[in-house]
C-alpha positions in Angstrom: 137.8 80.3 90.7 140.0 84.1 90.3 138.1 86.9 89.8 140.3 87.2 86.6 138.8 84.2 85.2 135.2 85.1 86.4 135.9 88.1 84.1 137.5 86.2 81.5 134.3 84.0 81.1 131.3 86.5 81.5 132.8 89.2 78.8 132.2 87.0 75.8 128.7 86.2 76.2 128.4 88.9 77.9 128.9 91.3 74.8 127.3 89.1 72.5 123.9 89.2 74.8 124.3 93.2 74.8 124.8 93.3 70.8 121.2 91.9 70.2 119.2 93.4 73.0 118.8 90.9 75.3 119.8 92.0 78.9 116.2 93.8 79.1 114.3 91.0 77.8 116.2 88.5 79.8 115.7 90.9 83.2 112.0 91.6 82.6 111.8 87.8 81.6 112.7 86.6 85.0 111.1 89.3 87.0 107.7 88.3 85.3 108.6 84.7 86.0 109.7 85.2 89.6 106.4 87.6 90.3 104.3 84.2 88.3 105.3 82.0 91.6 105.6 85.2 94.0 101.5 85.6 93.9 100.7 81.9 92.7 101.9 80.7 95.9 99.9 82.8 97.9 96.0 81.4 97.0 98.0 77.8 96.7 99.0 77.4 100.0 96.3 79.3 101.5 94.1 76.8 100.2 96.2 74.1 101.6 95.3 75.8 105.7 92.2 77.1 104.7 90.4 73.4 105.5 91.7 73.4 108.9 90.3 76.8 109.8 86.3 76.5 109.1 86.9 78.3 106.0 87.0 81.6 107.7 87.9 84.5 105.7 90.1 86.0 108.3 92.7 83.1 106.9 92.9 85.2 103.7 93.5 87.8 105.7 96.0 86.9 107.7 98.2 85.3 104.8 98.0 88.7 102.8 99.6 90.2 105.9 101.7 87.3 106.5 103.1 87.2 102.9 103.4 91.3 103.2 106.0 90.7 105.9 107.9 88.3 104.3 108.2 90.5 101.6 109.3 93.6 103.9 112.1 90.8 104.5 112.7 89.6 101.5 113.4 93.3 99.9 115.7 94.3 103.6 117.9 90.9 102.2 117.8 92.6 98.8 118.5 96.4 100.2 121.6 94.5 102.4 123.0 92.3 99.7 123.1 95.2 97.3 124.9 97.5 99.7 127.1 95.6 101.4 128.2 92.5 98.9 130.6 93.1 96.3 128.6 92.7 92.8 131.1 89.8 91.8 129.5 88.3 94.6 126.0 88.7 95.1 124.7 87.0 92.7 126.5 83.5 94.5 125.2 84.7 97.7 121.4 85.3 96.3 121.7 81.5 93.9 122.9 79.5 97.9 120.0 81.2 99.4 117.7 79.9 96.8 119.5 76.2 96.7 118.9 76.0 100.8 115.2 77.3 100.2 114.6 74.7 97.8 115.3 71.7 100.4 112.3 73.1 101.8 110.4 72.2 98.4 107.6 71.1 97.7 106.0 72.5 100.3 103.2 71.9 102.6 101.6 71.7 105.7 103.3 70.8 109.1 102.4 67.7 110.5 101.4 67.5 114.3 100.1 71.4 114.1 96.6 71.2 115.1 95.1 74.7 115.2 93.7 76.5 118.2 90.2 77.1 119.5 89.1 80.7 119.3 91.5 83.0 117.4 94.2 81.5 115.3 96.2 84.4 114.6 99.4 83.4 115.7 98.9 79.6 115.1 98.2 80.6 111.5 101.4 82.9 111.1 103.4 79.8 112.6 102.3 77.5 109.8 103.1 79.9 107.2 106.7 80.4 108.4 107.4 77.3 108.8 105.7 75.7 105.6 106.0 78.1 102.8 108.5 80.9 104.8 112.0 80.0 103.4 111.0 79.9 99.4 108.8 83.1 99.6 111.5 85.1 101.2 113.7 83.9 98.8 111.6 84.5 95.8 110.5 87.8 97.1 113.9 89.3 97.1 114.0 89.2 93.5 111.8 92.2 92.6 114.5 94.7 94.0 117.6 92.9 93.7 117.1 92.4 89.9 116.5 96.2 89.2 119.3 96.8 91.5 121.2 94.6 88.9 120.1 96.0 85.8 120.9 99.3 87.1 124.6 98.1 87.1 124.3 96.5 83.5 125.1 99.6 81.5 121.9 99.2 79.4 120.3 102.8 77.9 117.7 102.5 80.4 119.5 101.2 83.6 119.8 104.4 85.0 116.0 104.5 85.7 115.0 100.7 86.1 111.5 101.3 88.1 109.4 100.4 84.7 110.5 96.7 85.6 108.3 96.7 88.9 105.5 98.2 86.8 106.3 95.1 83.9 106.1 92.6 87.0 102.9 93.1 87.9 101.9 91.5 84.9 103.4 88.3 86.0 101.7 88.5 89.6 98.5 89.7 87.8 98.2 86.6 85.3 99.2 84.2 88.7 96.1 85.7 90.6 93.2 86.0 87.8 94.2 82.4 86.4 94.7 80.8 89.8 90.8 80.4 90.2 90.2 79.9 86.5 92.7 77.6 85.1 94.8 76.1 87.8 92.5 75.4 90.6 89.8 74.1 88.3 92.1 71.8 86.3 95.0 70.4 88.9 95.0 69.1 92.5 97.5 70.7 95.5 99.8 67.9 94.6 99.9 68.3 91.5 100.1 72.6 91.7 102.7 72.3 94.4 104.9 69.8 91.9 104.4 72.2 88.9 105.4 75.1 91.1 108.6 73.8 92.7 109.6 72.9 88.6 108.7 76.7 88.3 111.3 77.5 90.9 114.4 75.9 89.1 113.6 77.5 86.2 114.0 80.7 88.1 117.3 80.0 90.3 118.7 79.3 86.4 117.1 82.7 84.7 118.6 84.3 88.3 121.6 82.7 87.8 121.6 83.9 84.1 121.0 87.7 85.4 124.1 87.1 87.9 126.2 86.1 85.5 125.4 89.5 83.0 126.2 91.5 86.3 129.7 89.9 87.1 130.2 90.3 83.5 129.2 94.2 83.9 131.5 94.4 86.6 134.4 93.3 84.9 134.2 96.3 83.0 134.9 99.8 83.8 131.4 100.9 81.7 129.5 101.6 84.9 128.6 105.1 83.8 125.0 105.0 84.4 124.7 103.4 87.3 127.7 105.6 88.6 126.6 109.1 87.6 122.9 107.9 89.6 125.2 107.4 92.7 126.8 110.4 92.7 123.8 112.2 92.1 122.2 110.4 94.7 125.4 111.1 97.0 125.0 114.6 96.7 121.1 114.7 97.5 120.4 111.7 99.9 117.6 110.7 101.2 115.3 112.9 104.0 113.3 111.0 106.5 110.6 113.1 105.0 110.7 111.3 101.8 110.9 108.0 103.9 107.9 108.8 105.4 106.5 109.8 102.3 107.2 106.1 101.2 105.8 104.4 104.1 102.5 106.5 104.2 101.9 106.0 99.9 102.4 102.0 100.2 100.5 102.3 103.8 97.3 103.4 102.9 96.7 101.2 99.2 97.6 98.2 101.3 95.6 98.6 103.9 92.9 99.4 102.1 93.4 96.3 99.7 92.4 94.2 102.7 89.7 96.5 104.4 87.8 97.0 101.4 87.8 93.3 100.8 86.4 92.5 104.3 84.2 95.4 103.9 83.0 93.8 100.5 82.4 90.4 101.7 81.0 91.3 105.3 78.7 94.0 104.2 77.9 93.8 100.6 78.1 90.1 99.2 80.5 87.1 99.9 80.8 85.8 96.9 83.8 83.2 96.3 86.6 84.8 94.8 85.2 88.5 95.7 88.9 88.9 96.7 90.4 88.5 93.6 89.2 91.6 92.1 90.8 94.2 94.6 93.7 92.5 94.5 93.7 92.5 90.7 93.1 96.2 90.6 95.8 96.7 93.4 97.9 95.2 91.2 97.1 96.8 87.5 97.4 100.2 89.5 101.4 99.5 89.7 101.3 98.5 85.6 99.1 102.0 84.8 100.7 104.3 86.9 104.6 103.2 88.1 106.0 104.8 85.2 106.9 108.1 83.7 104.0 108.5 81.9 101.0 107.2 83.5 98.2 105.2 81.2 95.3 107.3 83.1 95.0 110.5 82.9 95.9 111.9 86.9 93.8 114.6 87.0 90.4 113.1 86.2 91.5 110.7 89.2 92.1 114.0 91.5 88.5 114.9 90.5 86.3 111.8 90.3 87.9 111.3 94.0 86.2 113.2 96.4 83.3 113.3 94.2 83.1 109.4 94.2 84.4 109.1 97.9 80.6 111.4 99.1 78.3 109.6 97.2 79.7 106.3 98.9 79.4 107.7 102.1 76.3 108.9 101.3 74.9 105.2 100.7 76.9 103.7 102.9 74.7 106.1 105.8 71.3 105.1 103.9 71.5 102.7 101.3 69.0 102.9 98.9 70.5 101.2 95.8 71.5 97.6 95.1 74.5 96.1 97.2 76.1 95.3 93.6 75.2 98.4 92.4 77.1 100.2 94.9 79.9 97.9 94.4 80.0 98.6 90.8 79.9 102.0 90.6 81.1 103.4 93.7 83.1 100.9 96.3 85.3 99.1 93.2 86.1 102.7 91.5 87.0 104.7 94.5 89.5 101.8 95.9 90.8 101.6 92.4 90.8 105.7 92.3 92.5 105.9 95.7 95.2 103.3 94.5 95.8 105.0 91.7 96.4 108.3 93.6 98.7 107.0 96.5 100.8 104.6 94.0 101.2 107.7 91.6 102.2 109.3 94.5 105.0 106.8 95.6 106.2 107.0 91.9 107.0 111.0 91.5 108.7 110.4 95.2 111.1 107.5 94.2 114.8 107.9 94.2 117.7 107.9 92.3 118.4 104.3 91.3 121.6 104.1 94.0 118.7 103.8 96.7 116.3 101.7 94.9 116.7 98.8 97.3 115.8 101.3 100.4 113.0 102.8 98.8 111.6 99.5 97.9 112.2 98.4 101.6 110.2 101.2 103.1 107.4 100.9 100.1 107.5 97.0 101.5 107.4 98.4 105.4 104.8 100.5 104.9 102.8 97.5 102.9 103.0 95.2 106.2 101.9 98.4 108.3 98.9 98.3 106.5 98.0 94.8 106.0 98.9 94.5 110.1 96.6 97.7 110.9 93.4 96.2 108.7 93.8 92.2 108.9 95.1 92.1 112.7 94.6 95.6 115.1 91.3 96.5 113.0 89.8 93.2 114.1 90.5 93.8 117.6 89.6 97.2 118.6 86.4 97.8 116.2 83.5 95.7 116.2 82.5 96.3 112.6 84.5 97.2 109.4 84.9 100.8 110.4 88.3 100.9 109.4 87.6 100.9 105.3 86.0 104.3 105.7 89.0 105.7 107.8 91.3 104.3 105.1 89.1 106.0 102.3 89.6 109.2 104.6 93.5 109.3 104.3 93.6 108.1 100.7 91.9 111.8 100.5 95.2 112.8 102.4 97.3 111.6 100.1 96.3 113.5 97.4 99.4 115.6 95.9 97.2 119.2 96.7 96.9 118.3 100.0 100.1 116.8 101.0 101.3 120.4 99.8 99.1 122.0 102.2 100.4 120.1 105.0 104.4 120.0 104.4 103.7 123.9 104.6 102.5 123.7 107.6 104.8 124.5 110.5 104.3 122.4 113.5 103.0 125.0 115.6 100.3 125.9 113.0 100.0 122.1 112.6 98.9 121.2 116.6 96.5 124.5 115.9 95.2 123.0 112.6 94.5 119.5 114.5 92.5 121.6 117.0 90.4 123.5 114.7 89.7 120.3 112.4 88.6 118.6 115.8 86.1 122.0 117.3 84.7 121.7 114.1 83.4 118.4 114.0 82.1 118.6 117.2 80.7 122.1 116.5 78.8 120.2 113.4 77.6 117.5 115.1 76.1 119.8 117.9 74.3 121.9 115.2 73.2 119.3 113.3 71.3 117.3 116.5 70.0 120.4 117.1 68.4 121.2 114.0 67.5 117.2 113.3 65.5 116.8 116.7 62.8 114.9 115.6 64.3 112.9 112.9 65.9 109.6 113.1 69.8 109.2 113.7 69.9 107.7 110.1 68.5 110.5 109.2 70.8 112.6 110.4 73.7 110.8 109.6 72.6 111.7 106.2 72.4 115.5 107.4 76.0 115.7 108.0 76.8 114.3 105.3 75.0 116.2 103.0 75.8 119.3 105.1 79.3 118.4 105.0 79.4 117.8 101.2 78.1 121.0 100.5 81.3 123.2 102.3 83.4 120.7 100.8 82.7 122.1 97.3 82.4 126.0 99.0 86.0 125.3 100.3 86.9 123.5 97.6 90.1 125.9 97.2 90.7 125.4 100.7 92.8 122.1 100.8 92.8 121.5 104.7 89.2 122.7 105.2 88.4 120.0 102.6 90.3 117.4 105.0 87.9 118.4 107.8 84.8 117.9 106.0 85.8 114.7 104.6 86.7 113.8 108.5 83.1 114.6 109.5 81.7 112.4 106.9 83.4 109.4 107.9 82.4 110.6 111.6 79.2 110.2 110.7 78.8 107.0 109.5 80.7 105.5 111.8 78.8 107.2 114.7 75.7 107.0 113.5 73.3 104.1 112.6 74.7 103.2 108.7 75.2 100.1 106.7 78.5 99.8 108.9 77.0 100.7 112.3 73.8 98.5 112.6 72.7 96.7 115.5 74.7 95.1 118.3 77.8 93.3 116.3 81.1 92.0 117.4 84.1 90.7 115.5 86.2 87.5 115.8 88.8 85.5 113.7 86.2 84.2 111.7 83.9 87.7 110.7 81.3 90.0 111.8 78.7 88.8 113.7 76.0 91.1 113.9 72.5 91.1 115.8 70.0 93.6 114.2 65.5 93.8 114.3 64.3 93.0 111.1 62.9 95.8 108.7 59.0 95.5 110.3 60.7 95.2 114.0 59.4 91.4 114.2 61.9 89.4 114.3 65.6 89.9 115.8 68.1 88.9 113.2 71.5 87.4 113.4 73.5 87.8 110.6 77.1 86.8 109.6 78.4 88.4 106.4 75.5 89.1 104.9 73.4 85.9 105.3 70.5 85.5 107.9 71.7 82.3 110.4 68.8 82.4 112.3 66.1 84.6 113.5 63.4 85.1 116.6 60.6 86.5 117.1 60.7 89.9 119.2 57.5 89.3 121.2 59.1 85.8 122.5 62.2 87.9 123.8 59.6 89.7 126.0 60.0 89.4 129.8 57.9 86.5 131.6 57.5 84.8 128.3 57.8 81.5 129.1 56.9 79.0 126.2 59.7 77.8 123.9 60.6 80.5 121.1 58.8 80.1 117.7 61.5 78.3 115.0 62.1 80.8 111.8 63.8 81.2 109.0 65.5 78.0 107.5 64.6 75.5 111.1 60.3 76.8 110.6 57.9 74.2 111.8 58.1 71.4 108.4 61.2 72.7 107.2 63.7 69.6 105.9 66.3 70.1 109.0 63.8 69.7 111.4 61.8 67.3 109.8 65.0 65.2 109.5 65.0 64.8 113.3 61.4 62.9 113.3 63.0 60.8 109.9 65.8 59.8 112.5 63.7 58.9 115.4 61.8 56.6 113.2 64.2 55.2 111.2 66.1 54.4 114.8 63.1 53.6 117.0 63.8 56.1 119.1 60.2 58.2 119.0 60.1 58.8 123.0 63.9 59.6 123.7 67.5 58.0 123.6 68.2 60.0 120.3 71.8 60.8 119.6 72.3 64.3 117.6 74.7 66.1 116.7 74.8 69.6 115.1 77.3 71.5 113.3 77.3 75.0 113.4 74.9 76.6 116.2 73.9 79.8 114.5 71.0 81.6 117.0 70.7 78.3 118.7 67.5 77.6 116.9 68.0 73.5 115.9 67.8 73.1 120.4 64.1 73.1 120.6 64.0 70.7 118.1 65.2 68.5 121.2 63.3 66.1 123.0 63.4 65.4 127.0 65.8 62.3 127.4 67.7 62.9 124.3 71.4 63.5 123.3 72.4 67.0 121.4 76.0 67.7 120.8 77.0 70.9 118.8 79.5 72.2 117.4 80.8 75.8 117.2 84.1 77.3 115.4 83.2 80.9 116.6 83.3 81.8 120.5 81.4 85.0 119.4 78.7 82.8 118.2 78.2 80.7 120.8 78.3 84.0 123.5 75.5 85.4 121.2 72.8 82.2 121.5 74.0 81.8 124.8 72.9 85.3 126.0 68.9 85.8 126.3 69.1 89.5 125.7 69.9 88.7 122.3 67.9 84.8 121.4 65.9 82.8 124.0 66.5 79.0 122.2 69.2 78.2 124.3 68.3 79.3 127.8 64.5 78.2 126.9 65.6 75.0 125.5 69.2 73.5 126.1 70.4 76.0 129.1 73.2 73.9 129.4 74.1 72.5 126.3 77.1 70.2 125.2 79.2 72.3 123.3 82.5 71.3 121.9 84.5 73.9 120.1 86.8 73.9 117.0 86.7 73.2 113.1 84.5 70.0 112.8 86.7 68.0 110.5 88.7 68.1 113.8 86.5 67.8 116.4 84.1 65.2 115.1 87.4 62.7 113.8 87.6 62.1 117.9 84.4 60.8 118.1 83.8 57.2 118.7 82.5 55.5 115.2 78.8 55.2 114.8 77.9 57.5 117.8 75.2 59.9 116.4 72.1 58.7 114.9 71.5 62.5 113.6 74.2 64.7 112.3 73.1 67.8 111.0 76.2 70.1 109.2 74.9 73.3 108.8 78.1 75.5 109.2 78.7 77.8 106.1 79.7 81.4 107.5 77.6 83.9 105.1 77.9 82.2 101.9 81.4 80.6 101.7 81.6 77.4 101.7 83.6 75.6 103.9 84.8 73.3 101.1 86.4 70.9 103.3 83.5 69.9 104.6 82.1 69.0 101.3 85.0 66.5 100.3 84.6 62.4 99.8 86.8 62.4 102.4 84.9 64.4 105.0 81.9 62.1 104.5 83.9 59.1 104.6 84.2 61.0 108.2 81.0 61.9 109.2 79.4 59.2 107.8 82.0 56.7 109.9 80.3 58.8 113.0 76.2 58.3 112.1 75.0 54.8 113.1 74.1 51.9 110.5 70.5 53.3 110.6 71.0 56.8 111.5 70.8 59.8 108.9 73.9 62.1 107.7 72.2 66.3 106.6 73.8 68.9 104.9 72.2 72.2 104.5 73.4 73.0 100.8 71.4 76.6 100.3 73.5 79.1 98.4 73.0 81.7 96.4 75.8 81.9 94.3 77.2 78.2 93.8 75.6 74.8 92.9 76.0 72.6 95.6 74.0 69.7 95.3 75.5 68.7 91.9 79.0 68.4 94.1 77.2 66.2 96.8 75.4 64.2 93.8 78.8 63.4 92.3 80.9 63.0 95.3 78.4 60.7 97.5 78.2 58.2 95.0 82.4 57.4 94.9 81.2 56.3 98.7 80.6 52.8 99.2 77.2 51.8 100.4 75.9 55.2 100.8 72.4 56.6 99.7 71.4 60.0 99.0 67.9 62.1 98.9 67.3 65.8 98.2 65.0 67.7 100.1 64.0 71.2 98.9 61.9 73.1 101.9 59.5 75.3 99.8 57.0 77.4 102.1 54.1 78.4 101.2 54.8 81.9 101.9 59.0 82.7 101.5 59.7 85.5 104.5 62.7 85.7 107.0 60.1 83.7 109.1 60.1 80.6 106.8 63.2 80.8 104.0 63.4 77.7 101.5 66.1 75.5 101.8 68.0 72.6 100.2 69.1 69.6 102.8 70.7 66.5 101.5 70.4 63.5 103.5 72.8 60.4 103.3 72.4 57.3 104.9 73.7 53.9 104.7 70.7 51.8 105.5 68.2 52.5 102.5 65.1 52.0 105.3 66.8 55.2 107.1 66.9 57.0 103.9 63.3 56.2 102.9 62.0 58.0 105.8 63.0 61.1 104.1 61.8 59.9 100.7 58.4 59.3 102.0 58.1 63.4 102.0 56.3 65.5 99.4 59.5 67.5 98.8 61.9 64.9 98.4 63.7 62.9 95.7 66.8 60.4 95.2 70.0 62.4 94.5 70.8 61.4 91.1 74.4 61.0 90.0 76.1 64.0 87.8 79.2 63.9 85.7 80.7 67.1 87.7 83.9 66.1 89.0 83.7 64.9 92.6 85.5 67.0 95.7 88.2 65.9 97.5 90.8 67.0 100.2 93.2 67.4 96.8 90.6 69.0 94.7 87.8 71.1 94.2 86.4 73.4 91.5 84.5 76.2 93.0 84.1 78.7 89.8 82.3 75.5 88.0 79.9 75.3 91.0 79.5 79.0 90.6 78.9 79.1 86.6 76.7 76.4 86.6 74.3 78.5 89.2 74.4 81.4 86.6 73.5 78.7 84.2 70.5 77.5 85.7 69.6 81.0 86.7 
């Protein structure tokens, strides 16, 4: 077809769509739309891998940078299409790429890609690419090459299109808060995968709709908007200043997107779906603030900053309030505040609408720099969350007042700046330990903070001195004991593990998130002791896991040894003396860091008293256990949750069809089901039941004294032979799992906010 007739066709409707108004509908139409699949994708198919990596929240994580860096290439294809293609032809261009991505549709995962022991990094990046890649990047293009469009359409507001990334938001907003809501809770991955690849049509036709309005707008000499930006923008282009400007505002919000969510869910609470909210307010921050006239007002933010960013510190070095208090009023508002700040920022630098594409490629750049810094490099060089403080700390270098200060400063006066800011801490830190000699490091954390506060507001007219004592806060707690830096921890794919004495200095503590996984007693640790250590927490002497040991030896005959058990999940290594002379004991471990930290009898005796060489196999155990032979355990134990997610693949009809396939005729299947934020056993007491010949009891371990040395519990036991099974019912504290109407789990579908409400409900 002539470019003469491509004119000839597009100027009718063309006109008529411009007489009533509709270019801007139909453009923020199918940028809402395209921004709809854009973030609806991203909890969909990271619920599709999350199964096959133990649940770990580093797969989260990884995704967010993952998708990040296929949007960085998704807006350099937009930022090259619009520079380099004739407009008559883009849109042709843009609709093929879109047809080839849609071969790839609907999507999921890879066969034949087992994932790695030990980190998964890589491995997880791969499966991404290759499942999902090809219809993100092409979807993810559309943000910039649409306003790159509508620039060229000759609308009244084309010359300044940026309010249409501020309307998208919406789109990827409603996709994220109704995800866990609505379309998890009320359609399987099939089923979400179908009605998302229908979604995708619909958009290749709005796109193609758009394309044909902008070959239209081509035909005709009417460019004058878009023209008079070009030449405007000719005649002041773009400084690598304001490049780096770009970079640094997207940098630091994305970044600190994903370290405040790991911060959130390692240190304060990990509560399903704590995720959503930073990301929901990292989003909103583009609809209140990407525009000419922001919907908060800017100066309140410049104020309640610093003031908000010293009280966190300030409990973050001694907490003395609730963890969800301090989430409330101080974590959620100064990530939100700091957002706000930087993305206000990257708005008054934006460019004339000629370089739109580049500036959204360099916002985009310094997005993945961010996600890469916290998700990937954070997690490798620190050995807690201390990167969420730092974060905080250039968010207050971002602010306009002292972005000012530093532009002004020449790079001579700069290097003497950086020397003076770094004498000073040191000089503080020297003063304060000698002044606080006596008092505990906490304590003097707290010193420097307060100390630190304090010149803050003398210098408050002093922008870089105000950079320095923000520096030395951060300093402080994260070189001094705080909520951040706490014990001996260290930090894999799969969290923070972290090895602390309890409050009384009994007990040594090992913690993941923020849930104990098993504790000893201090005095055992001591050199020459040589008894077996004293079981605590959730494995105490009568607790229901260890009393389902005995229930198997009976129910098997096996009272003086031959047992077969298996373990899932090995936690402080606490479940090994539960092992008898002569007996079998498998367990399995996901974490390395885990299995290092039992394994080292500086940190818990169990293993080296009890099982100094155990059988350890390591991987997810939906994997591992599949290769076992049938009917080889007469005990299997899964007690795997990491802090309090759930691992919901392990919870699935199908995953006890699994184990269960592995326990003997007359052995017993456990699940340790304690949570404190979702119903569990109402899942297991509707899922079991869809299982032929299986039979289920509830145990609920209630000491007569709740401490970290003996925690109540909730085990549920399946078995097929109901002789096995009434070995457990014969306790005190046990009952027959009755059937509930809740939906049952499977690999396809699972309802997690239900599980959670009806918790709240019974609370």
């Amino acid at each position: 077809m002539t470019t003469a007739a491509l004119r000839t066709m597009a100027e009718g409707g063309s006109r008529l769509a411009r007489s009533h108004g509709l270019v801007l509908w139909l453009y923020a139409a199918t940028m809402f739309l395209s921004a709809l699949l854009l973030f609806s994708i991203q909890p969909l198919f990271a619920k599709m891998i999350l199964p096959t990596l133990g649940g770990s929240p580093s797969v989260w994580a990884v995704s967010l940078c993952f998708f990040q860096a296929a949007l960085l290439a998704g807006y350099g294809y937009a930022h090259v299409l619009n520079h380099f293609a004739k407009p008559q032809y883009a849109p042709f261009i843009h609709i093929a790429l879109m047809a080839i991505a849609a071969l790839m549709l609907p999507f999921g995962l890879p066969a034949n890609m087992e994932p790695p022991t030990g980190d998964a990094y890589f491995w997880l990046i791969g499966v991404l690419t290759i499942g999902v890649g090809l219809p993100f990047f092409a979807v993810s293009a559309n943000a910039p090459l649409l306003q790159a469009w509508y620039a060229r359409s000759g609308h009244p507001h084309a010359r300044d299109p940026y309010f249409l990334y501020g309307a998208s938001n919406l789109g990827s907003l409603l996709a994220l808060l109704s995800y866990p809501v609505l379309i998890e809770p009320l359609l399987g991955l099939g089923q979400q995968a179908d009605i998302w690849t229908g979604g995708y049509f619909l958009l290749a036709a709005a796109i193609a709709s758009c394309g044909y309005l902008l070959v239209s707008s081509w035909s005709r000499p009417a460019e004058g908007d878009f023209e008079a930006a070009k030449s405007e923008a000719e005649a002041a282009p773009v400084t690598w200043a304001a490049r780096a400007s770009w970079t640094l505002y997207a940098f630091v919000p994305s970044g600190l997107l994903v370290a405040f969510t790991s911060y959130v869910t390692t240190d304060i609470a990990s509560a399903p779906f704590l995720w959503v909210t930073p990301l929901a307010a990292f989003l909103l921050t583009f609809v209140l603030v990407f525009r000419e006239r922001p919907l908060v007002p800017y100066r309140a933010l410049l104020v309640a900053q610093p003031i908000l960013f010293t009280t966190l510190l300030l409990t973050i070095s001694a907490p003395k309030i609730s963890e969800w208090v301090a989430l409330l009023l101080l974590h959620a508002p100064l990530f939100l505040v700091t957002t706000l700040i930087c993305h206000k920022q990257l708005y008054d630098a934006r460019p004339a609408s000629a370089h739109l594409t580049q500036f959204y490629l360099l916002m985009s750049f310094g997005g993945v720099l961010g996600g890469i810094f916290a998700a990937i490099v954070a997690p490798q060089i620190f050995n807690s969350t201390y990167e969420y403080p730092l974060l905080l700390l250039i968010g207050i270098a971002c602010r306009p007042d002292v972005q000012r200060a530093l532009y002004r400063t020449a790079s001579r006066a700069a290097a003497r700046n950086t020397a003076i800011i770094s004498a000073s801490l040191v000089l503080v830190f020297l003063v304060v330990n000698h002044l606080t000699t006596g008092l505990t490091a906490r304590a003097t954390g707290l010193v420097v903070i307060i100390i630190s506060a304090l010149f803050m507001y003398i210098d408050r007219k002093q922008t870089l001195a105000k950079l320095v004592h923000a520096a030395a806060m951060v300093a402080a707690v994260s070189i001094l004991p705080s909520s951040i830096n706490r014990g001996y921890s260290e930090r894999s794919f799969f969290g923070v593990v972290r090895v602390a004495d309890s409050n009384d200095g009994k007990l040594r503590l090992l913690m993941h998130g923020t849930t104990v996984h098993g504790a000893e007693h201090i005095a055992d640790l001591a050199p020459g002791v040589t008894t077996a250590p004293r079981a605590v927490t959730y494995y105490y002497a009568g607790s229901p896991m260890r009393e389902g040991v005995d229930a198997a030896r009976k129910a098997t005959g096996k009272l003086d040894g031959g047992l077969n058990a298996g373990v899932v999940g090995l936690g402080a290594g606490s479940m090994a003396c539960a092992a008898k002379a002569n007996e079998n004991w498998r367990f399995y471990e996901i974490d390395p860091v885990v299995v290092k930290v039992a394994m080292d009898p500086k940190q818990f005796t169990f293993m080296t008293h009890c099982m100094p060489k155990p059988d350890m196999v390591m991987g997810d155990a939906r994997l591992t256990l599949a290769r076992e032979p049938k009917a080889k355990f007469d005990y299997l134990l899964i007690d795997a949750f990491s802090s309090d997610t759930v691992p919901v693949h392990l919870m699935t009809r199908e995953a006890f069809l699994m184990f269960l396939d592995k326990v003997a005729p007359d052995g017993i299947l456990a699940m340790h089901v304690s949570n404190r934020y979702m119903d569990l056993v109402s899942v297991l007491a509707s899922t079991i039941p869809t299982i032929p010949g299986a039979h289920a009891a509830i145990a609920v371990g209630k000491p007569a004294r709740s401490s970290l040395e003996s925690i109540p519990s909730k085990v549920v036991f399946v078995s097929r032979s109901e002789k096995a099974l009434g070995e457990v019912l014969a306790w005190p504290d046990a009952l027959p799992l009755k059937a509930t109407d809740v939906a049952p789990w499977t690999d396809d579908y699972s309802n997690v906010v239900s599980a959670i409400w009806r918790l709240q409900m019974q609370n």
